[in-house]
N, C-alpha and C positions, 0 to 999 in steps of 0.2 A: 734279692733282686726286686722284689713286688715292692719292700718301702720303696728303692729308689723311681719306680714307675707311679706306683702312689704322691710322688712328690712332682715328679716330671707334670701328671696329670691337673697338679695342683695348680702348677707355674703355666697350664694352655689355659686354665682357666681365668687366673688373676690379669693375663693376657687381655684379656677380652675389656678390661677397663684400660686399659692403656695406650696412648696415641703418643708415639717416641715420635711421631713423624711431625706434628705439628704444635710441637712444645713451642717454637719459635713463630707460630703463627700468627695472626693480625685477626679479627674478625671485619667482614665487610658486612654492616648491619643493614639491614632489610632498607630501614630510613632514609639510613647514609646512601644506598646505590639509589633510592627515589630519586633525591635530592640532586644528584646527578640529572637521571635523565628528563625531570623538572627544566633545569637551569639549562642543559646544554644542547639535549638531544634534536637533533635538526627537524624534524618532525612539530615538538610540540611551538619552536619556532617558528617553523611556516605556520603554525596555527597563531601565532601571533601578528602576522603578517597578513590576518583575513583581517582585521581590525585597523590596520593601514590601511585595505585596500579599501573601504566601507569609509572611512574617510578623505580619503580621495574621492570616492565617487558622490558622497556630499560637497566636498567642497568642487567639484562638475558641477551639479545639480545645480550649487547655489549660482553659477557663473552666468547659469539662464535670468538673472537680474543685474547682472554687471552695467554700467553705465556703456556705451557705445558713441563712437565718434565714428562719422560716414564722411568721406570726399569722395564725390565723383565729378570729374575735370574732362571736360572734351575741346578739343581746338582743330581747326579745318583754316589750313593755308593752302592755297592756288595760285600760281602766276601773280606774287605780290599781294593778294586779296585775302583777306583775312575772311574769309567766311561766318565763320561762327566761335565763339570762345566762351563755354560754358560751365560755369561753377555753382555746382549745389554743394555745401556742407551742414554736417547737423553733429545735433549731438543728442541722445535718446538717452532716458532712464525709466528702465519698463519699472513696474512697483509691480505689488502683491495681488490686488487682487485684478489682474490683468488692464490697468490703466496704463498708459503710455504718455509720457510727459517728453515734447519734444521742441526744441532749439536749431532752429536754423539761419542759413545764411547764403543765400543765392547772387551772384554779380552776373552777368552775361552780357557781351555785345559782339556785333559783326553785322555784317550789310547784308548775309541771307540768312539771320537769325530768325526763327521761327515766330509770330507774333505770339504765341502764348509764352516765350519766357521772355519775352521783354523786361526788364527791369529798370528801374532808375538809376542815375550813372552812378550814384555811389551804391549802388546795391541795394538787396533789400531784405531786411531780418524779418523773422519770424517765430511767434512762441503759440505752441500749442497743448492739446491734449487728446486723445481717442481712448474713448471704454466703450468696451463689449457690452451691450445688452441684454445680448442675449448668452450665447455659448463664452465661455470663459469669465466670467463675471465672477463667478464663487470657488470654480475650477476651471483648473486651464492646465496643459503639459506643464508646463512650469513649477505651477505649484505643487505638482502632482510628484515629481522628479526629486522636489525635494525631502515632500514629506517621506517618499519610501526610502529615501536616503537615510531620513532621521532614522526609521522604523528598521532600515537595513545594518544599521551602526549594531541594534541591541542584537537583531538574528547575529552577525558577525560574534558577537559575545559569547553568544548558547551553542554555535555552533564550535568555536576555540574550546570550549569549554568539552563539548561531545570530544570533536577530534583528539584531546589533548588526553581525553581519559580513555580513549582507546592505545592510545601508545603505551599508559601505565598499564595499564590491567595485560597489554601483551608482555610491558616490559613483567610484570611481576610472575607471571608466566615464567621468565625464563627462569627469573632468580630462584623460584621454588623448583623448578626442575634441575638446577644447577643445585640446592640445597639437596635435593633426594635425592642422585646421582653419586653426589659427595658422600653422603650419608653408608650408600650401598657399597661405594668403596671399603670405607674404614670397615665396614660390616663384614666382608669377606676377606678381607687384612685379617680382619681379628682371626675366623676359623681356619683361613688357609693356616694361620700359624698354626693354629690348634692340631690343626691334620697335621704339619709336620712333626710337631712334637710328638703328635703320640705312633704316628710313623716310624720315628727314630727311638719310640720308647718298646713299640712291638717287635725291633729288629734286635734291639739288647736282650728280651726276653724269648726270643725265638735261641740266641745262640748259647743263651743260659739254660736252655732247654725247657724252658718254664710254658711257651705258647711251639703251636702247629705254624707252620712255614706258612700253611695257606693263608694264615692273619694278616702275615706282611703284603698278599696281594690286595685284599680286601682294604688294609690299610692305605695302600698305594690309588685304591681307584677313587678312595675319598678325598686325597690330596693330589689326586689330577682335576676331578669335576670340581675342586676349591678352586682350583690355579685357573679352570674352564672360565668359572663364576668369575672370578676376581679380573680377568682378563675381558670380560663382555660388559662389566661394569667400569672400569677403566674408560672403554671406547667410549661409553653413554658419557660419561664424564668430559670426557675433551670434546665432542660435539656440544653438552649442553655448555661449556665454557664459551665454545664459539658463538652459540648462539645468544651468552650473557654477555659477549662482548659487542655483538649490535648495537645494542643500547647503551653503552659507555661514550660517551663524548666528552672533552674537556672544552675550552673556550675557542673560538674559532675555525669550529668544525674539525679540532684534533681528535682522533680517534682512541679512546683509553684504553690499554694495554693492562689486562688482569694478571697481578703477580699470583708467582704459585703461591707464595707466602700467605696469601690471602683466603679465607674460608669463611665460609657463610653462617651467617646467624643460629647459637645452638640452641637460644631458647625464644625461638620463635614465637612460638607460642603462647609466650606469654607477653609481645608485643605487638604482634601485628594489630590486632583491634584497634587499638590506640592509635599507631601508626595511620591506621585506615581507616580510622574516625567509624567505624562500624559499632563501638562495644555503646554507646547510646541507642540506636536506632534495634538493635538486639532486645531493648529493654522497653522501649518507650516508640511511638506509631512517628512514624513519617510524612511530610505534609509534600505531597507534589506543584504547591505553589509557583517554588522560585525553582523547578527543574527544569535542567536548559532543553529538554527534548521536546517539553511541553511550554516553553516559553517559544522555542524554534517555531512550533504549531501556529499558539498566537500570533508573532509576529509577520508570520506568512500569514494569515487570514488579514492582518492588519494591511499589510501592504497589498493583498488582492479587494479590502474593502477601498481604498483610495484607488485601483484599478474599475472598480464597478463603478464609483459616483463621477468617475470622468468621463466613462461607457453612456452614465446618465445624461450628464450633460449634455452629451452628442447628441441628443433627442431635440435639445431645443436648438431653434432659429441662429444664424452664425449674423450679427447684427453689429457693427461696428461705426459707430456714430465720433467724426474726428472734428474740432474748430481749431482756429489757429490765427492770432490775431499778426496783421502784418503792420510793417513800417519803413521808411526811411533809417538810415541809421541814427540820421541827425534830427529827426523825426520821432524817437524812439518815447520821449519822456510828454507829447504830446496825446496820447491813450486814443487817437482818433477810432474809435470802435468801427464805424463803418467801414473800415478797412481789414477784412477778412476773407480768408478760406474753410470753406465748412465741403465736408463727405460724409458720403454715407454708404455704407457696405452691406446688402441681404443677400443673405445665400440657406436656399432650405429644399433638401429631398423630398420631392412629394409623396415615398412610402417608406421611409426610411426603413428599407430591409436592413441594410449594412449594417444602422445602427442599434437596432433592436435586436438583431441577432448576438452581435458583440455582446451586448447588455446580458444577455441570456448566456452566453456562455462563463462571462464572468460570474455570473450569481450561480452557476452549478459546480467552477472552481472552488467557492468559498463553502459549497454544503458541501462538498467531495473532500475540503479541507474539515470540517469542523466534524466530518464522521469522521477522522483521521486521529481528530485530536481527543475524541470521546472515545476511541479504541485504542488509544495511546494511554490514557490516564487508568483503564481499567486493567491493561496488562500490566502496565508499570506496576500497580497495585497488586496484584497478584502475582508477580515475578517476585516482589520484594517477603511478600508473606510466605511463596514459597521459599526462595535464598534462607530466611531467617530459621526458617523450620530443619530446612538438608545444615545449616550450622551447627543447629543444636543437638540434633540428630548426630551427627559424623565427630560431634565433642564427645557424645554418649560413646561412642562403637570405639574409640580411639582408646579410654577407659578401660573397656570394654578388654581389646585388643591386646594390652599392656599388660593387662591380670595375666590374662594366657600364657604371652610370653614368661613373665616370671615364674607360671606355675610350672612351664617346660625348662625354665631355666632349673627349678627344682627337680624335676624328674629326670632332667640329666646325669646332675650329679649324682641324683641315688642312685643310677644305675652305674656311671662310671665306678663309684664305691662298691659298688657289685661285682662289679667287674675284674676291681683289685684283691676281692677274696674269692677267683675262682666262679662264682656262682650267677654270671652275665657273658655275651659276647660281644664281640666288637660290630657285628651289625645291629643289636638293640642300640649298645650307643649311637653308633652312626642315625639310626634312624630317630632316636629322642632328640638329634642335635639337629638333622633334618627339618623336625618338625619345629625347635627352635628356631630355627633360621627363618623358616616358613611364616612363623605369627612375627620374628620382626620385620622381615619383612610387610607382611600386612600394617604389621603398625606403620615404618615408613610412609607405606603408600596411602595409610588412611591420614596421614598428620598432613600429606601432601595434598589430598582432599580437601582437606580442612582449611589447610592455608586459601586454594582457590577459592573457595567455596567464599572465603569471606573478599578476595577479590573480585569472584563476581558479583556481591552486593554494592559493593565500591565503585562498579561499572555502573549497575544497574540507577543508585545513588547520582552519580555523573557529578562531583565537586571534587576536580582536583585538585584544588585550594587548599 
């Protein structure tokens, strides 16, 4: 009877390499579910949709130069009398640096018309121009509206770019908890079987007389705490499926449905770097140049520096100096200069609190921003030297982690072999296989380490591209 238990023990263990369940299975590579929540996920979408909206609001901005066409028409009849009947029309094109180019066209008559719009019966045209002297000359809302539009177009970039890599770095979150979940399954597949068989090998050798009755109990409680395991690792499994299924979208905000057929990436490991563009910067220093958290920075100080020099502006005199030469229509190719309208517009706070204040608050947003951005570049910097160190570190202990395992894998069997001449019991093995299960686990959970580990460089990084 002990050859045939010696054999039984043989077949729990060949066991343990074998996965009957997913011979017909598909891998879903790490890449390939990116690549998904890349293209489809609604998320990095709306972050596509900041770069829309950032041109929209340029093309507002610019609307502040649009050409303008003005009619204002008034008529006044009483008991037959035409009172008054009054037509100003124009047509404006503001420019750039706050000059106003303008075209008009006035008709007016009636018998209690005002004397100051009297006109001539055929009307009377008029071309002019008004610049600022003083306030809006070099700035003006206008100009100001566009440029932070332009500057708001690139923040929209850095910020698509932030948003979009926090969706990967969550999504990749799930796929490695969905990978080690999966993982811990097959892992307790493999022992539960193990316990059965040698369950059903201790019940043969109990009625051959060969073992004590009390083996079968002992037996029995390693393959309940298996069926325990295998049962709580199950659950982990179909939650972390759900929560891999978040992140699956197909085209039109269809929702992707994870076949069981499908299982996740087995050698990780030796793709993710690449996948995650990480295995250079492992090697070689990183420039925070073109990063979008520190590009975000700049371009917020950029759009708060054209908020200050408008702030500036407001200090000076508000001085608006207009001429406008007039004519007959039929008149018009006559250049009679003497025939003009001239204004002139001063307007100035004699302690300008308002403005000086303003002024000062802007220029402590832009130091409030630029300590922002010097304690931004220095943790970034030190977050990535630390990431690169727990990388290399957690490659080391996984290494590390695997010896172990295999050396428990060894000491199993020499005690199961002990076991089969008499000279071991079924609690050492239980417990050598314990203590197997135990370092693979760790290992699992340290490869699963390791996988984040290099997504949160990838975060840190911020190129989803």
């Amino acid at each position: 009877m002990k050859p045939l238990f010696i054999l039984l023990l043989l077949f729990g263990s060949v066991a343990f390499g074998q996965d009957s369940n997913t011979n017909n299975a598909k891998q879903f590579t790490y890449n390939e579910f990116l690549g998904y929540v890349k293209k489809y996920h609604p998320l990095v979408k709306t972050a596509n949709l900041e770069i829309n909206k950032a041109q929209a609001n340029l093309m507002m901005a610019r609307g502040g130069f649009d050409p303008k066409i003005e009619v204002d028409f008034k008529e006044k009849q009483f008991k037959d009398k035409e009172y008054y009947s009054i037509l100003n029309s124009s047509f404006k094109i503001p420019t750039w640096y706050g000059i106003e180019i303008k075209a008009g066209f006035d008709n007016n008559d009636g018998i209690y018309l005002n004397p100051e719009n009297t006109v001539p019966n055929k009307g009377l045209t008029s071309l002019g121009i008004t610049v600022p002297l003083g306030q809006g000359l070099f700035i003006n809302q206008r100009m100001a509206d566009v440029r932070k539009a332009k500057i708001q177009m690139q923040l929209s970039l850095a910020e698509r770019k932030l948003q979009a890599i926090s969706v990967l770095y969550d999504a990749s979150l799930a796929y490695f908890n969905w990978r080690k979940t999966f993982n811990e399954v097959k892992l307790y597949e493999t022992y539960n079987a193990n316990a059965q068989i040698r369950f059903n090998g201790i019940k043969s050798l109990i009625k051959a007389g060969d073992k004590r009755a009390i083996d079968s109990i002992e037996a029995g409680i390693s393959v309940k705490n298996r069926i325990l395991s295998l049962e709580n690792s199950k659950l982990k499994l179909t939650k972390a499926k759900l929560e891999l299924a978040n992140f699956l979208w197909l085209d039109n905000a269809i929702p992707f449905e994870l076949s069981e057929l499908l299982v996740p990436e087995k050698d990780l490991d030796l793709t993710i770097q690449e996948t995650l563009k990480t295995n250079d910067l492992i090697q070689n220093e990183f420039t925070l140049e073109n990063h979008p958290k520190i590009n975000a920075l700049e371009n917020k100080i950029e759009i708060l520096t054209v908020e200050k020099k408008l702030k500036a502006n407001m200090l000076l005199p508000k001085i608006d100096v207009g001429y406008s030469y007039i004519a007959e229509p039929s008149y018009i190719d006559d250049y009679q200069f003497e025939n003009y309208k001239i204004g002139l517009n001063f307007y100035f706070p004699l302690f300008l609190r308002k403005e000086r204040g303003s002024l000062k608050l802007a220029q402590y947003k832009i130091q409030e921003s630029e300590f922002a951005l010097n304690l931004e570049r220095f943790q970034l910097s030190n977050k990535i030297s630390a990431q690169k160190t727990e990388i290399q570190s957690l490659a080391k202990q996984n290494a590390i982690v695997k010896t172990l395992a295999s050396d428990y894998s060894l000491m199993l069997k020499s005690e199961e072999r002990l076991f089969s001449f008499g000279e071991s019991s079924l609690f050492l093995i239980n417990s050598r296989e314990n203590s197997l299960i135990s370092a693979q686990l760790a290992s699992i959970d340290l490869e699963n380490n390791y996988f984040v580990s290099n997504a949160a460089l990838f975060k840190i990084m911020a190129n989803p591209d």
